[in-house]
C-alpha positions in Angstrom: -19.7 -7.7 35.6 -16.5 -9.4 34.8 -13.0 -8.0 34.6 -12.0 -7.6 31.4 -8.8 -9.9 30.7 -5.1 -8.9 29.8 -4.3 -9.9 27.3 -0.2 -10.5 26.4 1.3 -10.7 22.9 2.9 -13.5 21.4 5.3 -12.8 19.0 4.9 -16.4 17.3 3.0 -18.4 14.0 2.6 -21.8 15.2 -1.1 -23.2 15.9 -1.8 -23.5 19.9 -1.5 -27.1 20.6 1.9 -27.0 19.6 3.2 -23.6 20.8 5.7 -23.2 23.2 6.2 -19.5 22.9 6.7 -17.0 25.6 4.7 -13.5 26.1 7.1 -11.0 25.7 6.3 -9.6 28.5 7.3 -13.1 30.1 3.7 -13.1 31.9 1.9 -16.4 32.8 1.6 -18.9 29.9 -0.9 -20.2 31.9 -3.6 -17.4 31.4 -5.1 -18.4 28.0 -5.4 -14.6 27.0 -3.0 -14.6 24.7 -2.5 -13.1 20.9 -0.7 -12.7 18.0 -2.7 -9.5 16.8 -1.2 -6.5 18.3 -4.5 -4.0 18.0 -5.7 -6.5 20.6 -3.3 -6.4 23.3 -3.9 -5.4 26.4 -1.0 -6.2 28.5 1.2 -2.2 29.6 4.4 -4.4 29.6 3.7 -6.2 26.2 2.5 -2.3 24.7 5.4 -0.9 25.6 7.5 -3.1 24.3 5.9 -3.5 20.9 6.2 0.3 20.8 10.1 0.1 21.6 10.3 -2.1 18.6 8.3 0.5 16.2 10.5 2.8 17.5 13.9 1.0 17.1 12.4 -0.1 13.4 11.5 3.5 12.8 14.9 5.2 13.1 16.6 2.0 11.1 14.5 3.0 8.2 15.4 6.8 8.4 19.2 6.1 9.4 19.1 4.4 6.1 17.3 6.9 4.4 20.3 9.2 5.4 22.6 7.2 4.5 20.7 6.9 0.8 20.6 10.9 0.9 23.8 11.1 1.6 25.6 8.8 -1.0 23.5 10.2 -3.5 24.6 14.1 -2.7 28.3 12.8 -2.9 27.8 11.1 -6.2 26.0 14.8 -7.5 29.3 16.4 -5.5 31.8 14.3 -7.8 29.9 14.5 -11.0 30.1 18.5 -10.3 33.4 19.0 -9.1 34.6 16.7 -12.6 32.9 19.1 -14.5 34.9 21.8 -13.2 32.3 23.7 -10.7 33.2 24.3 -6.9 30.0 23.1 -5.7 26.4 21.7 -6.1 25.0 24.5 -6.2 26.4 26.2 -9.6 26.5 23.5 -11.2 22.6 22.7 -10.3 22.4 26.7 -12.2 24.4 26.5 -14.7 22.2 23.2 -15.7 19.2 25.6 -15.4 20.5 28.1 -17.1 21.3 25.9 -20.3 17.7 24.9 -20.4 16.4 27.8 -20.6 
């Protein structure tokens, strides 16, 4: 039985007789056990870094959704305070109140 090969990801999308691209794990470009497809890798250095990068992408997308949350609660804050209520929270009842 044969080893089963490592294989490295290569964070590229150019065809392989012109690819100069480097694993990200910088491992040998030299082993021909190389993809693009990340379900495929093998490599622990390669894994871990593609899950660093999830993970990184991952908390940009809920530091934005924050900051969304956030700009949204100070443009309900403004629109209640103009209307003459102390906070969000009477003039979210007095709202429901009236529609009742």
């Amino acid at each position: 039985m044969s080893a089963a090969k490592t294989m490295h990801y290569l964070d590229h999308y150019c065809g392989p007789q012109e690819c100069d691209c480097v694993p990200i794990c910088h491992g040998r470009l030299t082993d021909p056990a190389h993809t693009s497809d990340q379900q495929r890798v093998t490599c622990k250095t390669c894994l871990n870094t593609l899950a660093t990068r999830r993970a990184k992408a991952f908390a940009a997308s809920e530091a934005s959704k924050i900051a969304y949350k956030a700009e949204l609660y100070d443009e309900v804050w403004s629109l209640a305070t103009s209307h003459g209520f102390t906070n969000v929270t009477d003039a979210i009842m007095a709202a429901a109140k009236g529609k009742s």
